[in-house]
C-alpha positions in Angstrom: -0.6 9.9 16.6 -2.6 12.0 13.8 -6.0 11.2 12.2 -7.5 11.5 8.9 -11.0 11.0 8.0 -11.1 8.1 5.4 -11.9 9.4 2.2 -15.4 11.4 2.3 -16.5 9.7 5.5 -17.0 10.9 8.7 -14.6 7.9 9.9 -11.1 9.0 12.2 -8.6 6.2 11.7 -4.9 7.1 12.7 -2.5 7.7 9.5 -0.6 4.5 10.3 -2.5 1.1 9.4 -1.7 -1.9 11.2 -1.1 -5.0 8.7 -2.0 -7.7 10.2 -0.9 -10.4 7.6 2.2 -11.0 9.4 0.6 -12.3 12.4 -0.6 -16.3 11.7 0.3 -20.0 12.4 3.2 -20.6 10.5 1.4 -24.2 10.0 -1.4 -22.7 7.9 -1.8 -21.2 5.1 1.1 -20.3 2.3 2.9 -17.8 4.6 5.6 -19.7 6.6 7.6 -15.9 7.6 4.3 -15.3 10.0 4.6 -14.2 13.5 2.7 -16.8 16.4 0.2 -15.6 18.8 2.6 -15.1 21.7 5.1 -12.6 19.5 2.3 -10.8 17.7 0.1 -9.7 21.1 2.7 -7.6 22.0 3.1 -5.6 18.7 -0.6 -5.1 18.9 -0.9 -3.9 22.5 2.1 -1.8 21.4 0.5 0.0 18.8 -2.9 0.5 20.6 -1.0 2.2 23.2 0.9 4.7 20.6 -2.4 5.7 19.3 -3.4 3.2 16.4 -6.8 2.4 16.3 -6.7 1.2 12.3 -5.7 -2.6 11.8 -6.5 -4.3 8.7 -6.8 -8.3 7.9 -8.2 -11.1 5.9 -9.6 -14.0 6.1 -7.2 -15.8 3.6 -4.0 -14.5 6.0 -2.7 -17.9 7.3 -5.9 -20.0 6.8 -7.9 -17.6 9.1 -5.6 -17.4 12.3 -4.9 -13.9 11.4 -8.1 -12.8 12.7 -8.3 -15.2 15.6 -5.0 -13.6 17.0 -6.2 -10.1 16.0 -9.7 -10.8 17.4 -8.5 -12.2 20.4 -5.4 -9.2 21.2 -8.1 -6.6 20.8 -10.7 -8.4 23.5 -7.3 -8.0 25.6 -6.1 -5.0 25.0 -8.8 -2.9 23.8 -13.1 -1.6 23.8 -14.2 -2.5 20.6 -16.0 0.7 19.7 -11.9 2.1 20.3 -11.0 0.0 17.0 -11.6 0.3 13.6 -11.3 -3.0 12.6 -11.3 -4.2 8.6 -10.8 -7.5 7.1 -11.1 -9.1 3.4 -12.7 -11.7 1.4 -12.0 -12.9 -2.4 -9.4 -15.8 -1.9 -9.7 -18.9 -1.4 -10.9 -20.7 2.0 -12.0 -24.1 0.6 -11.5 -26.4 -2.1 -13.9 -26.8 -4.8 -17.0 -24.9 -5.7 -17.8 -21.3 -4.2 -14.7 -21.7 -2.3 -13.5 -18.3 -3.3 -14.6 -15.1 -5.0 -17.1 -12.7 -4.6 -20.3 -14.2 -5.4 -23.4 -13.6 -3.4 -22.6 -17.0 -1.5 -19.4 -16.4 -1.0 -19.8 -12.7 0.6 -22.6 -14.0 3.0 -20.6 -16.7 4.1 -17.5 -15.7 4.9 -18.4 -12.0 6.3 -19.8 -14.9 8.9 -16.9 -17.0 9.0 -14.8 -13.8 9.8 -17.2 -12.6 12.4 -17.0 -15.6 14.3 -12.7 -15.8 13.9 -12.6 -12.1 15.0 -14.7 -12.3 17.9 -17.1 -9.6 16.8 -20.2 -8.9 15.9 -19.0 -6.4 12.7 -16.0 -5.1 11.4 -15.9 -1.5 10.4 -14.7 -1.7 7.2 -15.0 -4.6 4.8 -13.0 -5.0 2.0 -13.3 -6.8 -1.6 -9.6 -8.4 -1.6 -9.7 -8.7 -5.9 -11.7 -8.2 -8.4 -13.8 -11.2 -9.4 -14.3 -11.4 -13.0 -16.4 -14.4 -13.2 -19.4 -13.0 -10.9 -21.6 -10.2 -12.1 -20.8 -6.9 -10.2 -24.4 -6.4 -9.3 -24.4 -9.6 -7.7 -21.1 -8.5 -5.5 -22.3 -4.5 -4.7 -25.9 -5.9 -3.5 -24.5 -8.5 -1.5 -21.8 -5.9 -0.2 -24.9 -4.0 0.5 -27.1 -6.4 2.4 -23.7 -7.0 4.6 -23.8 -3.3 5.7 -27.6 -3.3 6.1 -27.7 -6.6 8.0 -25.3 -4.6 10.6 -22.5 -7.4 9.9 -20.1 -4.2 8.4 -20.5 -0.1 8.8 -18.1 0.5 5.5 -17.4 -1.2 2.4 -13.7 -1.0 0.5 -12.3 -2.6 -2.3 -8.3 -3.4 -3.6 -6.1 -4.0 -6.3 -7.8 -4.0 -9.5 -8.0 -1.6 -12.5 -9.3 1.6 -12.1 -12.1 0.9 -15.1 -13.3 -1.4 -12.7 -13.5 0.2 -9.6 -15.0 2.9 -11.5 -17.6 0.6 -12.9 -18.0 -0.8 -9.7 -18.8 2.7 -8.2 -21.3 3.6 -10.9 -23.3 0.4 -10.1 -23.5 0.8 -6.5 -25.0 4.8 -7.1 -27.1 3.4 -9.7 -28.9 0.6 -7.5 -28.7 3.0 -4.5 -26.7 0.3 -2.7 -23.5 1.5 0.0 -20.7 2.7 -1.9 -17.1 1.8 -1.7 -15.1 4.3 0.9 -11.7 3.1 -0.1 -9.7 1.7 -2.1 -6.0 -0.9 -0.8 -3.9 -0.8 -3.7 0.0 -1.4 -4.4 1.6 2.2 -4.3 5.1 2.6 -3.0 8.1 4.2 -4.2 9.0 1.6 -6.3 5.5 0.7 -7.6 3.6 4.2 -8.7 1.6 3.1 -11.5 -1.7 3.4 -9.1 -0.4 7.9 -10.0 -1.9 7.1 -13.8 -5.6 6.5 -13.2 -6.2 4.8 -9.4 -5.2 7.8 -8.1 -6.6 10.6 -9.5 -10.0 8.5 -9.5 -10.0 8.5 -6.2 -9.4 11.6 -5.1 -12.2 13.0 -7.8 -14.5 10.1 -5.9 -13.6 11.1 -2.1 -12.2 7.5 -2.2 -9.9 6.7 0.9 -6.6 5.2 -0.2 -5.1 2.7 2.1 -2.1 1.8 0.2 -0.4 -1.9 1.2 3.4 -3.1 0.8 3.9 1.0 1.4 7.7 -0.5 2.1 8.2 -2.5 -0.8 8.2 -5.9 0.9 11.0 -4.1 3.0 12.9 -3.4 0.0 13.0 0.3 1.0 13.8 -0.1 4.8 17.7 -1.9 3.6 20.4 -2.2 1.2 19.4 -3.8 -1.6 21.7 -7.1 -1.3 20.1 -7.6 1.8 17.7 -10.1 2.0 15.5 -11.4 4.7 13.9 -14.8 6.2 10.2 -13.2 4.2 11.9 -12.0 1.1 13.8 -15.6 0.5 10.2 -17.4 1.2 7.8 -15.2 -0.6 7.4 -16.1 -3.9 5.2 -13.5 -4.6 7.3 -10.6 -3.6 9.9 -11.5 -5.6 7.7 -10.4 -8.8 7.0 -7.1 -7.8 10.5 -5.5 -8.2 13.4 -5.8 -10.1 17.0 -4.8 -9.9 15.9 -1.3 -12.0 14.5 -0.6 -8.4 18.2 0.0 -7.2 18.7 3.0 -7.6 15.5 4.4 -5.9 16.3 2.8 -2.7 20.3 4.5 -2.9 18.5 7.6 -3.4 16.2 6.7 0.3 19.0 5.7 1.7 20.7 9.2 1.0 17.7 11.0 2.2 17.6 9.1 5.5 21.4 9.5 6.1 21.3 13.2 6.0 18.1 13.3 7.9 19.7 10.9 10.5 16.5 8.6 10.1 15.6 5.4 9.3 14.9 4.1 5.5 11.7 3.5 6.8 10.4 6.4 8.1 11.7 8.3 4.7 9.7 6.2 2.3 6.6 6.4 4.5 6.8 9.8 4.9 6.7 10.4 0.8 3.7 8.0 1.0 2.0 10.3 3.9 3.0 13.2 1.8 0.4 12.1 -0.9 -3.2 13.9 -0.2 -4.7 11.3 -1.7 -3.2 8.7 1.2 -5.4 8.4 4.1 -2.8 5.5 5.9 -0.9 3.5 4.7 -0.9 -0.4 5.8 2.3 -1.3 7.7 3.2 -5.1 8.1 5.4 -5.6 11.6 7.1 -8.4 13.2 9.3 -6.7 15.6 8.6 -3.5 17.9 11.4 -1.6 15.9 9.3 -1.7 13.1 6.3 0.1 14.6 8.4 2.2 15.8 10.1 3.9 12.7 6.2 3.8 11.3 5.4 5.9 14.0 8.3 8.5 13.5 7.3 8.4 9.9 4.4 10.2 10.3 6.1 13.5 11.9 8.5 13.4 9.2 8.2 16.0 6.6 10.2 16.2 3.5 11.0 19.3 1.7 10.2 19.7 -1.9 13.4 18.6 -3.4 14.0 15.5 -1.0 10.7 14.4 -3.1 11.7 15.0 -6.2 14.9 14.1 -5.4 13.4 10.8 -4.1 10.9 10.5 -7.1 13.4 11.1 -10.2 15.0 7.7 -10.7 11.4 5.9 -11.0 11.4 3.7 -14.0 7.4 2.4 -14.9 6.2 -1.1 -14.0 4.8 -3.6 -15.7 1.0 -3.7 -13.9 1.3 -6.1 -10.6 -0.4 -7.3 -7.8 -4.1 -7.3 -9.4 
């Protein structure tokens, strides 16, 4: 396994991400494709042992049990000070009032509420999961701020939103003297590269650590593109990101991988590791396979004109997953 510092920080997390939204009861939550307890422990003991210490969650992911099954592997199989461990918070958790967002309320509470699920006493990194347009950004960076100084969280990141506002963001926290963002978890894949207009290059002019999630296209870029699978038929919100003008950038993986005798896979994670500005991206798994290709990806190196070759058929995107 390699390791890249996130962002400007002094922090060593491996280039490959675990994505932990894959593991959760089935029963709870909006994500009935979710791995149990008994099939996910494996994967995570398996990519300990290969040299991943970086495994991102939230506490939305299946009502919470997401973190209980992450929190509970890694008492298993691993010393915490080993494991850079990051979760979320924006989405809902409860019905009615302060049940969601990123108010000073709801930060305070649920950094708890994670805490307790993950079987920690801090996570390494923690993440805004949205922007929150109804609560004033001072109120979110100060509370993001006390989190960090209260010892509950060493970093602070953010995700999907527009890069105006994860500038503005930025500007407050340096402003107020409060702990800046480190990194930023936004939607950049081979089909998806509208984060290249402004996300991008904001980051790397900030020292931001980019962390990018669905780097595989909701597996769009790991099989033909007929194929379909027991998550893509049940996840409603997947099936918004990418349309059939998409095609013919997975033929043109598919090519690649052929003549490289590789997997889809490891091709389109190897453009995304080709990037600078990509610290690791965030790889979802539900079978050992999987984790395996991820882990080939990363001594994959593409020439020049396997990139462009991979890179000329893009056709721009409506904005999604804000």
């Amino acid at each position: 396994m390699e390791y890249a510092r996130l962002g400007s920080t002094g922090l060593e997390v491996s280039r490959i991400c675990l994505g932990c939204m894959s593991f959760g009861d089935p029963g709870r939550g909006n994500h009935p494709w979710t791995i149990g307890e008994d099939a996910a422990r494996p994967i995570i003991r398996q990519a300990l042992e290969a040299g991943i210490n970086f495994l991102d969650t939230a506490n939305v992911y299946s009502d919470g049990s997401s973190e209980e099954i992450v929190g509970r592997a890694l008492s298993s199989f691993a010393r915490r000070d080993e494991v850079v461990l990051a979760t979320k918070v924006h989405g809902r958790m409860r019905e009615g009032p302060n049940g969601q967002g990123l108010s000073r309320r709801a930060i305070l509470s649920e950094i708890d509420h994670s805490l307790r699920r993950l079987g920690t006493d801090y996570v390494d990194l923690y993440q805004i999961h949205r922007f929150d347009p109804r609560t004033p950004i001072e109120e979110t960076v100060e509370a993001l701020h006390d989190v960090v100084k209260a010892g509950k969280a060493r970093y602070v990141g953010a995700s999907s939103m527009y890069a105006w506002q994860f500038q503005k963001m930025l500007h407050v926290a340096e402003r107020h003297g409060w702990t800046r963002f480190v990194s930023m978890q936004d939607h950049y894949n081979l089909l998806y590269r509208e984060e290249e207009r402004e996300m991008l290059p904001l980051c790397s002019a900030e020292g931001i650590g980019v962390i990018p999630w669905s780097p595989l296209a909701r597996g769009r870029l790991t099989r033909s593109w007929h194929e379909t699978t027991e998550r893509s038929e049940t996840d409603e919100f997947g099936k918004r990101l990418y349309g059939d003008g998409d095609r013919a950038v997975v033929e043109r993986v598919a090519a690649v991988a052929d003549r490289r005798g590789v997997s889809q896979a490891e091709v389109a994670l190897a453009w995304l590791l080709s990037k600078p500005v990509v610290t690791a991206p965030i790889i979802g798994v539900t079978r050992p396979g999987q984790l395996e290709a991820a882990l080939a990806a990363v001594s994959l190196e593409l020439d020049p004109s396997e990139v462009a070759e991979l890179e000329a058929p893009y056709e721009p995107h409506a904005v999604a997953g804000h």
